[in-house]
SEGULUM-111356 format. One record per residue (C-alpha): residue number from 1; residue in one letter; chain; x, y, z. Coordinates in nm, 3 decimals. Layout:
<gumis>
nr  rest  kette  east  north  up
NUM  A  A  X  Y  Z
...
</gumis>
This chain:
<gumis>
nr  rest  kette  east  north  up
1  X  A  -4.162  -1.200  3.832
2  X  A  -3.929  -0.983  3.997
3  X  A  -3.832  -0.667  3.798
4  X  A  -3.448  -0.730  3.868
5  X  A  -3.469  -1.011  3.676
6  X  A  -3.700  -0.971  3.418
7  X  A  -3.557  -1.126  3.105
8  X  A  -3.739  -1.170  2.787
9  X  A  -3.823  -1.518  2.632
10  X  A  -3.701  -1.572  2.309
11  X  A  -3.859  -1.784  2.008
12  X  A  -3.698  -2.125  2.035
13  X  A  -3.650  -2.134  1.618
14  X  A  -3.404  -1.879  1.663
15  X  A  -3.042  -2.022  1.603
16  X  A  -2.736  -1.907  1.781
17  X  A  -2.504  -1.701  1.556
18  X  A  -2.349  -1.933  1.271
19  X  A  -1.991  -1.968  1.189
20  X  A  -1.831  -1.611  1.029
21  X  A  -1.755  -1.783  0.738
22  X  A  -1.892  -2.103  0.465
23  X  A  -1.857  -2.447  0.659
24  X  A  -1.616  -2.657  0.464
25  X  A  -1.817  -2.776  0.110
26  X  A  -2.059  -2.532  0.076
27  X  A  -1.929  -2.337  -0.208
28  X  A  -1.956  -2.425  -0.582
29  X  A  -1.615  -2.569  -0.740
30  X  A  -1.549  -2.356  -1.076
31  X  A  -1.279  -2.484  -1.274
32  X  A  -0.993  -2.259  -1.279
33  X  A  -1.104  -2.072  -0.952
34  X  A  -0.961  -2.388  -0.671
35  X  A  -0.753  -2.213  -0.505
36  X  A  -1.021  -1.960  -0.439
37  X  A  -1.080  -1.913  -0.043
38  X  A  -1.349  -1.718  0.117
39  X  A  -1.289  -1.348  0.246
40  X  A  -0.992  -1.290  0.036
41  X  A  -0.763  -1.449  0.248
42  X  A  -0.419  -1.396  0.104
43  X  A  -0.284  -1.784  0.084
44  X  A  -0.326  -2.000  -0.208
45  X  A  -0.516  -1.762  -0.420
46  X  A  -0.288  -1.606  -0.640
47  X  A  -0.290  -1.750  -1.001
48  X  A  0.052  -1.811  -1.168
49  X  A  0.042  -1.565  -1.468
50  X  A  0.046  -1.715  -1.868
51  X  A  0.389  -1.841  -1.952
52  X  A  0.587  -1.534  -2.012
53  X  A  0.701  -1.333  -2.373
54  X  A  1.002  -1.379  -2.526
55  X  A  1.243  -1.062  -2.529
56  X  A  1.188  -0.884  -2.891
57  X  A  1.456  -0.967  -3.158
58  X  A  1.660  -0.709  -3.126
59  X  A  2.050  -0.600  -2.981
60  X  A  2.154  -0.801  -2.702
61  X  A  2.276  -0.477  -2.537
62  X  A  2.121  -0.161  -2.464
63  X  A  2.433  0.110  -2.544
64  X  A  2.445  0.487  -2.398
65  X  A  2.523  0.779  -2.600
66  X  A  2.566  1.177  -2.543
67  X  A  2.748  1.129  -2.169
68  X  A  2.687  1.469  -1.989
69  X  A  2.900  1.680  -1.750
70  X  A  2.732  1.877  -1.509
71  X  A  2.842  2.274  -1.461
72  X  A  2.770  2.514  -1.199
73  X  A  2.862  2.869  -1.187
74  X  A  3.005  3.111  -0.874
75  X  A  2.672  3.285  -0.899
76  X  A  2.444  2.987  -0.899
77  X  A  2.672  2.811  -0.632
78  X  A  2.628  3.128  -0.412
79  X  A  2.220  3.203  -0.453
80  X  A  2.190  2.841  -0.377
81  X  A  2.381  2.918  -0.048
82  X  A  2.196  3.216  0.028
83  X  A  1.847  3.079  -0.029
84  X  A  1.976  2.759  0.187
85  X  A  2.070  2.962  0.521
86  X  A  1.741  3.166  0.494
87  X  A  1.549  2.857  0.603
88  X  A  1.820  2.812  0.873
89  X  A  1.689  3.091  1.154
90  X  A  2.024  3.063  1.369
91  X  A  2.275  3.109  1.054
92  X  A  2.391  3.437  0.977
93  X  A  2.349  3.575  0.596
94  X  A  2.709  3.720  0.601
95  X  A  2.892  3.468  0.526
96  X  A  2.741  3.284  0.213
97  X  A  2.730  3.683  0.072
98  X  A  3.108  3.754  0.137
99  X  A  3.284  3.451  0.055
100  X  A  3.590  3.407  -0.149
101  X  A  3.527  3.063  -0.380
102  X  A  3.846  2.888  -0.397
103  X  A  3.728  2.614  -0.652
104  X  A  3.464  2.480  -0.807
105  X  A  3.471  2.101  -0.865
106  X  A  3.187  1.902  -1.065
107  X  A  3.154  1.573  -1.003
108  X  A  2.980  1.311  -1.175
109  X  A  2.672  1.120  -1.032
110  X  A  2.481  0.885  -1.237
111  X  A  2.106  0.750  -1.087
112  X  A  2.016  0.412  -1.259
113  X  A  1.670  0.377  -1.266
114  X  A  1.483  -0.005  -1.381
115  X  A  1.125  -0.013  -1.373
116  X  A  0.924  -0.332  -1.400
117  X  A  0.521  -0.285  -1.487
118  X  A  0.349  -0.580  -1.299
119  X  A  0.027  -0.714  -1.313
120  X  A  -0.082  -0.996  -1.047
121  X  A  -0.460  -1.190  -1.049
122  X  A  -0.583  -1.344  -0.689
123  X  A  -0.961  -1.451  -0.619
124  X  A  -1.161  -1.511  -0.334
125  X  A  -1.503  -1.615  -0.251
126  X  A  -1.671  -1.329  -0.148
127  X  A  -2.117  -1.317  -0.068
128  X  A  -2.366  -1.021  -0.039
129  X  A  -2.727  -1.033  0.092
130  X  A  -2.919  -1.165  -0.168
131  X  A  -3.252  -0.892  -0.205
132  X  A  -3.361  -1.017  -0.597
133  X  A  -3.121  -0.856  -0.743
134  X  A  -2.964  -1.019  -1.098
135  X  A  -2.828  -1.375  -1.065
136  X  A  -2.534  -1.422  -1.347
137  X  A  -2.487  -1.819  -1.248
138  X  A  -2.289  -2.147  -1.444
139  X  A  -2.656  -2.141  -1.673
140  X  A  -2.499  -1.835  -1.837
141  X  A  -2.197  -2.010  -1.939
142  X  A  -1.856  -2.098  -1.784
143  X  A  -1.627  -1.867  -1.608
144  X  A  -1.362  -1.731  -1.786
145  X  A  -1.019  -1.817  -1.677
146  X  A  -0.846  -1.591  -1.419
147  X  A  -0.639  -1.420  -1.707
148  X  A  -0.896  -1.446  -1.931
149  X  A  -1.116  -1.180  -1.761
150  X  A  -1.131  -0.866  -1.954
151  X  A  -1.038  -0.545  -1.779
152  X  A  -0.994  -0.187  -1.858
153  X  A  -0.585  -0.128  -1.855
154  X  A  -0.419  0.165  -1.649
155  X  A  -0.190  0.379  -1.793
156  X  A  0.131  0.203  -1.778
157  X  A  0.400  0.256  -1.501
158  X  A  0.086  0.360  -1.268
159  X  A  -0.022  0.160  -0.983
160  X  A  -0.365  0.040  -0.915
161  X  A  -0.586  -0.181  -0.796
162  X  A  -0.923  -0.303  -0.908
163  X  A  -1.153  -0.587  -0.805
164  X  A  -1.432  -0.736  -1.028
165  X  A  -1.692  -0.978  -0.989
166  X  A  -1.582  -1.300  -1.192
167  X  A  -1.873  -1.394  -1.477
168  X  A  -2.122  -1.664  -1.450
169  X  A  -1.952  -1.766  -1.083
170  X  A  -2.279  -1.658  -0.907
171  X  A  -2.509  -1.849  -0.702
172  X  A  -2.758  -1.838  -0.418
173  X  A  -2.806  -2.037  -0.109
174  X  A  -2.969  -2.009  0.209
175  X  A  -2.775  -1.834  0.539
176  X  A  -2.536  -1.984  0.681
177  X  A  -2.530  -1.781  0.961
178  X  A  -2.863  -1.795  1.095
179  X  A  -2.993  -2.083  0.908
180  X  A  -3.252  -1.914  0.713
181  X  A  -3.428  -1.735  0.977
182  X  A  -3.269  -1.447  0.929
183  X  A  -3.217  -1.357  1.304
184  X  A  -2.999  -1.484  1.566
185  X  A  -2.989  -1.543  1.948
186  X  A  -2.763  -1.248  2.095
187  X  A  -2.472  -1.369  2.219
188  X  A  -2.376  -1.074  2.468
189  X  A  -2.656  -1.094  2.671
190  X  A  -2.714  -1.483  2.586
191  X  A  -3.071  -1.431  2.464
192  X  A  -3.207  -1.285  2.808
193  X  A  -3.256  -0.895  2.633
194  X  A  -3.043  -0.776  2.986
195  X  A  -2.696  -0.741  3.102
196  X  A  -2.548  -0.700  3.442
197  X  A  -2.523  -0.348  3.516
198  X  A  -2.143  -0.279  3.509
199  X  A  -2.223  0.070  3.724
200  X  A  -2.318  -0.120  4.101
201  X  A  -2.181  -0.495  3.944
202  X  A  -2.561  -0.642  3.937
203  X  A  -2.635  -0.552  4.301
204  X  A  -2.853  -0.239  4.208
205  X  A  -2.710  0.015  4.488
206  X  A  -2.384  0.217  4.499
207  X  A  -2.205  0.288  4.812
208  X  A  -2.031  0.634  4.896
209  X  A  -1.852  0.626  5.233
210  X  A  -2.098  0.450  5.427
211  X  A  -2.422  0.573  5.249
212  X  A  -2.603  0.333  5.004
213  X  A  -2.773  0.442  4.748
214  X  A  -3.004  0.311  4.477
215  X  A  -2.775  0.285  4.149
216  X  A  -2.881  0.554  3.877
217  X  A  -2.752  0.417  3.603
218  X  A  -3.022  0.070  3.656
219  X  A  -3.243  0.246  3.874
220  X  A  -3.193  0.014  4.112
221  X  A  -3.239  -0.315  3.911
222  X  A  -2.894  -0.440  3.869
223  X  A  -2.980  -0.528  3.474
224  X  A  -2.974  -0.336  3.199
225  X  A  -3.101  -0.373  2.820
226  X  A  -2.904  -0.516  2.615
227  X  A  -2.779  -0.234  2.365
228  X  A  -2.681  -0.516  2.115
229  X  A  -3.043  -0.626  2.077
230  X  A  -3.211  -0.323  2.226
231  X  A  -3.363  -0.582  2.482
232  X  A  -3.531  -0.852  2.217
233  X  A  -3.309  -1.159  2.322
234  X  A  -3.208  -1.206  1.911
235  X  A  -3.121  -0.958  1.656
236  X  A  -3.056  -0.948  1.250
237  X  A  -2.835  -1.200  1.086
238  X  A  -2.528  -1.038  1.022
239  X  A  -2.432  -1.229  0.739
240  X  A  -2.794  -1.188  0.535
241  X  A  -2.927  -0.879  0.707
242  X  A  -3.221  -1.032  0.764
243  X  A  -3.273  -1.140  0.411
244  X  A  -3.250  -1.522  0.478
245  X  A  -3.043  -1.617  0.152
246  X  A  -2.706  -1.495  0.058
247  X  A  -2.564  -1.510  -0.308
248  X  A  -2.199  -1.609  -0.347
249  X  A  -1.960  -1.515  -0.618
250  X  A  -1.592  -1.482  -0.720
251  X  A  -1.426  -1.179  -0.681
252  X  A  -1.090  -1.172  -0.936
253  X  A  -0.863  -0.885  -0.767
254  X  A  -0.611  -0.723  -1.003
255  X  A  -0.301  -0.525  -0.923
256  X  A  -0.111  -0.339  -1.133
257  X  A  0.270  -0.217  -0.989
258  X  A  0.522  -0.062  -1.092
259  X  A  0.845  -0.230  -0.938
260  X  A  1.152  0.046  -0.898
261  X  A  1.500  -0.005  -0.837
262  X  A  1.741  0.258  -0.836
263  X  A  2.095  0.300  -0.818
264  X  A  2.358  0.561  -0.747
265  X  A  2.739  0.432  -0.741
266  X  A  2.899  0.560  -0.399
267  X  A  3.152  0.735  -0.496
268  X  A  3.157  1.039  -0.282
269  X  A  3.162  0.887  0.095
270  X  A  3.151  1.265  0.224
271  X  A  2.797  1.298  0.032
272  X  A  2.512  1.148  0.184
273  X  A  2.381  0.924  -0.097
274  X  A  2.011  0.983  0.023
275  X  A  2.033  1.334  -0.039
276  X  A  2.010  1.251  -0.441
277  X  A  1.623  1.096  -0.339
278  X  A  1.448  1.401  -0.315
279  X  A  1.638  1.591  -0.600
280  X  A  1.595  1.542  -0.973
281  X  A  1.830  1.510  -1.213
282  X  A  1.919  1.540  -1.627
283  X  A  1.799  1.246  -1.792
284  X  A  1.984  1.178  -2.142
285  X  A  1.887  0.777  -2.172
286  X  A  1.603  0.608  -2.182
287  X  A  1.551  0.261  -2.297
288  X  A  1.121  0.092  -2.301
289  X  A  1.036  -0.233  -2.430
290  X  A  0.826  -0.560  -2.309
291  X  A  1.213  -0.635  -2.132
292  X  A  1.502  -0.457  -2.204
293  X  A  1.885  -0.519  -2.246
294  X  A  2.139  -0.480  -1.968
295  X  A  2.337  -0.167  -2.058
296  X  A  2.732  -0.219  -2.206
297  X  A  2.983  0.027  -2.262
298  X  A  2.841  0.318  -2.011
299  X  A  3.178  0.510  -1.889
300  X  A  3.070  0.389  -1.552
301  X  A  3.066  -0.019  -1.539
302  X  A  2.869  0.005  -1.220
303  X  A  2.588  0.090  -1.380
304  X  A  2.631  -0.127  -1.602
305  X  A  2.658  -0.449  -1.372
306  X  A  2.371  -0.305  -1.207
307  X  A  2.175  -0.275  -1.485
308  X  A  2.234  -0.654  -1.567
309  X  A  2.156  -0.752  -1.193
310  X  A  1.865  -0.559  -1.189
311  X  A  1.658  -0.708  -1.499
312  X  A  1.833  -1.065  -1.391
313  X  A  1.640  -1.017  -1.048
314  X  A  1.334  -0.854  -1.136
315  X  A  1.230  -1.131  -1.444
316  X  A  1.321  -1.422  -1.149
317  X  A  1.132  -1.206  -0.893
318  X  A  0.784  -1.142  -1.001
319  X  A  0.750  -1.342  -1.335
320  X  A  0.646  -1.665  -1.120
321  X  A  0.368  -1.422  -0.977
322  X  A  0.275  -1.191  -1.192
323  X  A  0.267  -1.090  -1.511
324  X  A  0.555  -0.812  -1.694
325  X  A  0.396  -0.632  -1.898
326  X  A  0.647  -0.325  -1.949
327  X  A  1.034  -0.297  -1.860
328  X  A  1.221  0.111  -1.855
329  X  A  1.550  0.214  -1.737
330  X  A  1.688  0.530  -1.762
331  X  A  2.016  0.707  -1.634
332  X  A  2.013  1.028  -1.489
333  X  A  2.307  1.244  -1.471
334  X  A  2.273  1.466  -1.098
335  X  A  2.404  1.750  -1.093
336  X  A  2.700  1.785  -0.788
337  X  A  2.916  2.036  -0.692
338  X  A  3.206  2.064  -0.444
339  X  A  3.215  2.413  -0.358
340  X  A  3.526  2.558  -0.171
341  X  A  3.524  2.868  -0.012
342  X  A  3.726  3.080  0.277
343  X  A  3.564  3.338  0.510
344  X  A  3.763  3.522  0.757
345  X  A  4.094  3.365  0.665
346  X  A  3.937  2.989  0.696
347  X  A  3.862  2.761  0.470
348  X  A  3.507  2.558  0.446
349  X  A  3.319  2.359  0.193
350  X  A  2.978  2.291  0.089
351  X  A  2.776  2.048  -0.235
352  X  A  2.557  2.171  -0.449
353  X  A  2.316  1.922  -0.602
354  X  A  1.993  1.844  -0.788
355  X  A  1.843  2.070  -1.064
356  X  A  1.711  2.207  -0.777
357  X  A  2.016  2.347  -0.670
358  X  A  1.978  2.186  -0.305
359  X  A  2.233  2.270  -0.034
360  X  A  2.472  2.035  0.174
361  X  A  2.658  2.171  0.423
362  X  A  2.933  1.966  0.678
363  X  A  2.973  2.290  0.890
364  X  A  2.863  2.652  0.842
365  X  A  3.128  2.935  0.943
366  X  A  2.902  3.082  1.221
367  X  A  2.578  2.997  1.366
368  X  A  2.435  3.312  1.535
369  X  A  2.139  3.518  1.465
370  X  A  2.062  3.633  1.100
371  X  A  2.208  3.983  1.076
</gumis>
């Protein structure tokens, strides 16, 4: 046979590659698992949650006490200036050190904060090689409900995500893939253990110019092996390893979130509001339970219409899907300061905000090299 096409003969009991997943039927039916599909595939198999609690007996309102005013001092206004243009290389020290503060006005910026503690249950049909290892099968008992599978809790307000293997949902059955055999035909160089040399196209010789030459990369041969199946014509099941049998279980995934919304009333259009999101603030209210109470009498009603939105939103949101285990808002009071200064016989301004004592500034009075 000529060497160019020298192709290896393959056993005729090896299958072609199976399908990548189980054929319609071939997976167990476990009572509250249905909607259970194979590889995790994200439709159908979430599982509603139990029906949900019943908000404690308690006030129908949550109500705020203590209201805070924030204060900031000449001093603190100016070091927060100073430390500000040091991280600006083209702004010039003088003026934040010789300014003359014309006023100092507070102003009052409340951050709502609602936090809903979520847990959501989906399954799939997932399958490992099966190698002898322990088979926990329907003889062991039925499979506990979705909601009914006991798990180790987070600590709450954390997100995380677990997966465990389902009880007594086990079982074995032969590959699907390669129908038992545990090898396949290879499909990239259709079982012949060569491929077409991709270096001279199959023809075995390059040209340069008008000089042809014996390809080096075939040697001439215009076929190469097959790096898929190193040249055998089949190679090892994907789907059993080689094994021959795969066991099949239920794989319950569990996810634990912790929904946020928060809220700042826009009340200072000159402010950027998404400064306030990397900046922390005084927190004097703070109200936990399974759900809580929108929040009445707060000086500012639009927290308080958010806070009734919010909880309105979030139980109609993710109660159909998952499961509340935990509701917490708390208020916030940021600290902001208008600062208003003149340098050189011209007047500027810059804010002051955040315990951190974070700079804004609209315009600078000069932008030449630190002196």
């Amino acid at each position: 046979m000529d060497e160019k096409h020298d192709f290896v003969e393959v056993d005729p009991n090896i299958p072609e590659e199976g399908p990548s997943a189980p054929p319609p039927g071939w997976l167990d039916n476990i009572a509250g698992y249905e909607g259970s599909n194979p590889g995790g595939t994200p439709d159908g198999n979430y599982h509603p949650p139990p029906p949900p609690y019943s908000p404690p007996d308690s006030d129908q309102n949550a109500r705020v006490l203590n209201v805070r005013e924030p204060t900031v001092s000449e001093d603190v206004a100016r070091e927060a200036l100073l430390q500000f243009v040091e991280k600006k290389w083209t702004y010039s020290s003088k003026p934040a050190k010789n300014l003359v503060f014309k006023d100092l006005k507070p102003i009052t910026v409340y951050r709502y904060r609602l936090e809903t503690y979520t847990e959501a249950r989906s399954s799939s049909w997932e399958s490992e090689p099966f190698t002898g290892q322990q088979v926990d099968g329907p003889e062991n008992g039925m499979s506990p409900a979705p909601w009914e599978v006991p798990v180790q809790y987070p600590q709450k307000f954390t997100d995380m995500c677990i997966k465990v293997r389902v009880p007594h949902s086990c079982s074995v059955k032969g590959c699907y893939g390669c129908q038992c055999t545990g090898s396949v035909r290879c499909g990239r160089c259709h079982s012949r253990g060569r491929v077409r040399c991709m270096h001279c196209h199959g023809s075995g010789h390059t040209r340069t110019g008008k000089d042809r030459r014996r390809c080096i990369s075939c040697h001439g041969r215009g076929m190469k092996r097959c790096i898929q199946c190193h040249g055998r014509g089949f190679k090892t099941c994907s789907t059993c390893n080689g094994y021959r049998n795969i066991m099949h279980f239920i794989q319950l995934t569990i996810t634990w979130k912790n929904q946020v919304l928060e809220f700042i009333p826009d009340k200072t259009p000159e402010f950027p509001l998404k400064k306030f999101a990397k900046v922390s603030g005084d927190g004097f209210f703070e109200d936990e339970n399974l759900l809580v109470y929108p929040i009445v009498g707060f000086p500012d009603q639009d927290i308080c219409d958010m806070s009734k939105k919010g909880i309105e939103e979030h139980v109609s949101k993710f109660s159909p899907v998952s499961r509340i285990l935990q509701q917490r808002q708390t208020i916030e009071l940021v600290p902001l300061t208008h600062a208003f200064y003149s340098y050189h016989g011209k007047d500027y301004d810059y804010y002051v905000y955040g315990r951190e004592n974070q700079v804004y500034i609209p315009k600078y009075p000069t932008a030449c090299s630190i002196l």
